[in-house]
C-alpha positions as CSV (number, residue, x, y, z in Angstrom):
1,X,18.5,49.6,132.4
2,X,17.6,49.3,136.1
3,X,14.7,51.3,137.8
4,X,16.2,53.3,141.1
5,X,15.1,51.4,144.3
6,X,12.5,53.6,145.9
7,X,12.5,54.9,149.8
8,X,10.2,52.4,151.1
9,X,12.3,49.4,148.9
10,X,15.2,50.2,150.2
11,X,14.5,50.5,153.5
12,X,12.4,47.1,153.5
13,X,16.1,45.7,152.1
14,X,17.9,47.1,155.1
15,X,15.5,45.7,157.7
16,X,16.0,43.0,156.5
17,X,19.8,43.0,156.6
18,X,19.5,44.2,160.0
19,X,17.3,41.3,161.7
20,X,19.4,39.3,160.2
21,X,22.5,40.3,162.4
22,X,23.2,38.7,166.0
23,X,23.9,42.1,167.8
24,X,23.7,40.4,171.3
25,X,26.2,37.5,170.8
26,X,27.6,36.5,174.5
27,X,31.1,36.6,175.2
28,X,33.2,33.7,174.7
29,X,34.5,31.8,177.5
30,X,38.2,32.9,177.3
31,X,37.2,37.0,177.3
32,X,34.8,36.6,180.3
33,X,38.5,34.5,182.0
34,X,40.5,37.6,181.0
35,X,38.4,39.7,182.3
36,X,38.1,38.3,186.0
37,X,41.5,37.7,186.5
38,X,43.0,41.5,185.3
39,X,40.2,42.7,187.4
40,X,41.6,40.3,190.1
41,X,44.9,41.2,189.7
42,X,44.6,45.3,189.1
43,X,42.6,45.0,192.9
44,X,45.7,43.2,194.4
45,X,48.1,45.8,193.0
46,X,45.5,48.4,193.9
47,X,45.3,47.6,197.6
48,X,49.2,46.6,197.9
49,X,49.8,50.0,196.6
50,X,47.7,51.9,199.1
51,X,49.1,49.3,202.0
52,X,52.7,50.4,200.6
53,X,51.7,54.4,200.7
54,X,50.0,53.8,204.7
55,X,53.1,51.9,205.6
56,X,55.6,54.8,204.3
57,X,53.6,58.0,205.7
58,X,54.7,59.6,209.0
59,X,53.3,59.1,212.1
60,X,51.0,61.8,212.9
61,X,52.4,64.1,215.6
62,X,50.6,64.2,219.0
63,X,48.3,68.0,219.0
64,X,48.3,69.8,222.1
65,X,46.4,72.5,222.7
C-alpha cells in the first residue's frame, strides 16, 4: 500500500511541474500579422466613419445676438 504524499512532497512535485512550463512563449509570427493589420484596418473604418458622420451634419447656423 502507498504512504500519502505529505504537504511539503507534494508541493516540492508541483514546483517542479511548474518551472518546468514555458509561461512566456512569444507570439508566433502570423498572430503578431493579424494583429497589425485588423488594428490597421478597424482605424481606417474608424476615421472613415467619423469623416462620413462630419460630412453628413448640418452646417451650424450663424448666432446673432
Amino acid at each position: 500500500m502507498k504512504t500519502p504524499m505529505t504537504a511539503k512532497e507534494a508541493d516540492k512535485r508541483n514546483q517542479e511541474i511548474l518551472e518546468g512550463w514555458n509561461t512566456k512563449r512569444p507570439w508566433p509570427w502570423s498572430a503578431k500579422v493579424t494583429v497589425w493589420v485588423l488594428g490597421i484596418l478597424l482605424t481606417a473604418i474608424f476615421l472613415l466613419f467619423l469623416y462620413i458622420l462630419i460630412l453628413s451634419a448640418p452646417p451650424t447656423a450663424d448666432i446673432v445676438y
